[in-house]
N, C-alpha and C positions, 0 to 999 in steps of 0.2 A: 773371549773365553778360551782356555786352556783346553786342550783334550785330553778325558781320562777315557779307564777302561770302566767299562759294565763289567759288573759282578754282581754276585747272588744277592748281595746284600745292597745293591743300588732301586734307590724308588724310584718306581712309575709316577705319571698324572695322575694314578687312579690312585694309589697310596699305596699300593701293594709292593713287593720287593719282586726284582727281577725273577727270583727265584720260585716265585708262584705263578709265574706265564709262563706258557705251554713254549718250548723249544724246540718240539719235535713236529711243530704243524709245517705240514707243506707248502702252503704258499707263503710262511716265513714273515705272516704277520705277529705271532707271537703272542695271541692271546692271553687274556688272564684266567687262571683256573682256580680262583677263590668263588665261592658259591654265593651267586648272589652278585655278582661285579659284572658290571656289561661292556667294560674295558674292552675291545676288538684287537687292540697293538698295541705293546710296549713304547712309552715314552719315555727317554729317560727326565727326570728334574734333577739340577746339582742343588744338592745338599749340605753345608758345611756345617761340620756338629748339628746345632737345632737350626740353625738359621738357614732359611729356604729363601729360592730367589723370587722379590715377588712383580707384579706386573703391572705396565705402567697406570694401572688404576691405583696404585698401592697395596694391594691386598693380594693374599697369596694363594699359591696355588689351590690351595684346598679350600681355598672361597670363591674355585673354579668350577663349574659341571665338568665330571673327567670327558663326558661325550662330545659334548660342543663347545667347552672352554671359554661359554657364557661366566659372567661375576653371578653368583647368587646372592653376594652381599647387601642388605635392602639399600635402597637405594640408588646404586650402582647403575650405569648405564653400558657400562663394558662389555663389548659385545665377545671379545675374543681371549684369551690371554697373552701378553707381548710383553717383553725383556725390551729394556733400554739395551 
């Protein structure tokens, strides 16, 4: 995978844009500050146009828990989320 830059407009696991995590916290975990998100730190996911990378369960991020990066998908046994 390539390296980009984070920006404002790069999403989190939680689904939120970088631009709604706290950047001024101290210990530089990077919270999210959407009401209601229990996000702890900034993850980035790449994103191309709509298509998001998804995990080797097949299913995508946002069929992840943002917390423990369990599959919620019924059936799913996936415990974590993981990129080929």
């Amino acid at each position: 995978m390539e390296c980009k830059t984070v920006g404002p407009s790069s999403r989190c696991f939680c689904g939120h844009f970088f631009k709604f995590h706290n950047t001024d916290d101290e210990e530089k975990k990077i919270p999210c500050r959407e009401q209601g998100c229990r996000c702890r730190r900034y993850s980035y996911i790449p994103i191309q146009g709509s298509a998001d990378i998804k995990c080797t369960c097949r299913h995508s991020y946002t069929d992840h828990n943002p917390m423990n990066r369990k599959c919620v998908s019924r059936g799913c046994q996936c415990q974590k989320f993981y990129t080929s």
